[in-house]
Phi, psi and omega in degrees: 000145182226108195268117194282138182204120177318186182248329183272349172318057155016316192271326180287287195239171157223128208245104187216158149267165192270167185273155177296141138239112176305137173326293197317324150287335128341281177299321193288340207256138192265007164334148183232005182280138268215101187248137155258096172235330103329304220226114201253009190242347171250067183338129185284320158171183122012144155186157168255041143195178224214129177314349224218125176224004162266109140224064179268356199235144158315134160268152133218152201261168168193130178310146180221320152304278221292224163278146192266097180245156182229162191196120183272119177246145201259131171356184172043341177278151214241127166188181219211129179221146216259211184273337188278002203227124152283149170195147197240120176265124200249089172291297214262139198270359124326336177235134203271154178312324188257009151267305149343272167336303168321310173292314202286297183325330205258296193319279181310353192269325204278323178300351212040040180299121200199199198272005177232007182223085171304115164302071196325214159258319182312273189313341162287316197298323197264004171284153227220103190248156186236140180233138179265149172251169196265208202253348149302334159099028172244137167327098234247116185267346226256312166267350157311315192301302179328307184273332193276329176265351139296289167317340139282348174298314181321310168279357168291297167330288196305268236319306185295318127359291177294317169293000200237337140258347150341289184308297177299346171264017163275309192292167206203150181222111156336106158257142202285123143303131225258149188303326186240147190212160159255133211253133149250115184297177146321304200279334201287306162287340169220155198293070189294008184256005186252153206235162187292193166257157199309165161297332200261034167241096189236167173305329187271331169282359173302293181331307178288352177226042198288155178187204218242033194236136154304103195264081180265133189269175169317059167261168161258026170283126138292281148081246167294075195288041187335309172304333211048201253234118178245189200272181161275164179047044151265145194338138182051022174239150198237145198229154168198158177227172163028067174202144219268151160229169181209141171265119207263344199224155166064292202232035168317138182089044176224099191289136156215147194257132175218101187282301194290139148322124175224212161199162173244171131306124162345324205271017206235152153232159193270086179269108172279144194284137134291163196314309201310322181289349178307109189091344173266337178257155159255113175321332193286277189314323184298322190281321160324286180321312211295310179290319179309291186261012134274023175279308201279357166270355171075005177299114195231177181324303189292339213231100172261172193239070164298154184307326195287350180281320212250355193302347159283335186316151152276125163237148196266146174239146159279131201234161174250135173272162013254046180243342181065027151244129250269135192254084157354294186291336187285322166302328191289292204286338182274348168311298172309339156278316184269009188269012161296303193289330177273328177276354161286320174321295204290318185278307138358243198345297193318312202278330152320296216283301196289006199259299195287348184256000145333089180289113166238141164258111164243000000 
């Protein structure tokens, strides 16, 4: 049995954010207290004195800009939070921190809480955790403790999991190429001047506007309709089909051919074939190549493959004589060799992701 109990509930928590703080404060300070603000497992830095003046009680920190992550700070410990950083004080000595964590972690995963859909202080107040109580109507810690070292085994599992599509979204399959070839840049072959939708097309207006077309964000999830589901036609959102995307953000350097009507993220961009290329480029093959040499250009999370990055590549075509135009079937057919090797790849992977994005409630 279990009692659901708010996070603004007053007899349980106290719910707050921390004061603005400056580099410049920062830099100036011969301080040893420990300041937090986005990233809640690294003091943003030093300072000698501290927003916070209970620490008889369990913390928990949680990120509000950045990723949305949590770090259980323990009675006694002396910090500091900055306005990017939440925390939550845990009154009843009944409820463990680190079941918490568990829960808010469980919360934020089915809400989609993340660097584009900010976990406010409004929004922390109104999540809602279920704790079991014993048969007496008391907070039972003997079975928290119980769910808490299954969950963590569950997430040692999801972690390895995950390194294990990383490692696989690494691999790469050479394609041979035929001896003599004609070179295209990236501006050459698609139209780059047509553009995604604005930053102010977020997870909270997907929301506010749902219907049934796919919103995708930088995953490597094909897939993965990360934004989730909007309505169709509404004003200024740009909608596309049957055309390659690229990830400019997140799972960078990742190409999908995407047919059924769809709409993107900022973090995604639309490469449409110009018109002179309709029949002569293959979408598949471009998407081989494409990944193939920024993988070995090293372009990564840190490093992005923005239109101005990749817009030089070159991809090599197989051509036709005498006109020296990019030869479709030829393209068609080395695709059909490799897309074996790569769709066992690709099917991996889908079956990793959908294996780790398994909601369990233990």
């Amino acid at each position: 049995m279990k009692l659901e109990v708010s996070l603004s509930d007053n007899k349980y928590f106290n719910i707050f954010i921390g004061e603005r703080v400056l580099q410049s404060e920062i830099f100036n300070s011969k301080g040893q207290i420990p300041v937090y603000s986005a990233n809640v497992f690294k003091p943003f830095g030093y300072l000698d004195k501290t927003n916070i003046e209970d620490f008889s009680h369990d913390y928990i920190l949680w990120g509000i800009d950045g990723d949305f992550k949590f770090n259980v700070m323990k009675k006694g410990s002396v910090f500091a939070t900055t306005d990017h950083c939440g925390a939550i004080i845990i009154l009843d000595q009944s409820i463990l921190p680190e079941y918490l964590l568990f829960q808010l972690e469980l919360q934020g995963y089915l809400l989609g809480y993340d660097r584009t859909l900010r976990p406010s202080l409004t929004k922390m107040r109104k999540l809602i955790v279920k704790i079991p109580v014993d048969k007496d109507g008391n907070f039972d810690c003997l079975a928290q403790n119980s769910i808490v070292q299954k969950y963590k085994a569950l997430r040692e599992i999801r972690e390895k999991i995950s390194t294990e599509i990383d490692d696989l979204s690494e691999i790469t399959f050479t394609v041979e190429l035929p001896k003599e070839t004609m070179t295209l840049r990236i501006d050459e072959i698609f139209d780059l001047e047509q553009t995604t939708n604005r930053s102010s097309f977020t997870k909270a207006f997907v929301n506010g506007h749902k219907g049934n077309i796919p919103v995708y964000s930088a995953s490597r999830n094909l897939k993965n309709a990360g934004y989730g589901f909007i309505k169709d036609n509404l004003p200024d959102i740009k909608y596309y089909e049957n055309i390659l995307t690229w990830n400019i953000d997140g799972s960078v350097g990742k190409a999908f051919l995407r047919n059924v009507r769809f709409s993107l993220s900022e973090k995604v961009i639309p490469l449409i074939l110009k018109k002179k290329w309709e029949g002569l480029i293959d979408y598949t093959y471009v998407k081989y190549l494409l990944e193939q040499k920024v993988l070995e250009l090293g372009f990564a999370y840190s490093n992005k493959a923005g239109k101005s990055r990749i817009r030089d590549i070159s991809i090599e075509f197989p051509f036709k004589k005498p006109d020296v135009l990019p030869d479709i079937d030829k393209q068609k057919a080395m695709v059909v060799k490799y897309s074996q090797a790569y769709t066992t790849k690709d099917n991996l992977i889908q079956y990793l992701q959908d294996l780790v994005s398994i909601s369990v409630e233990i």
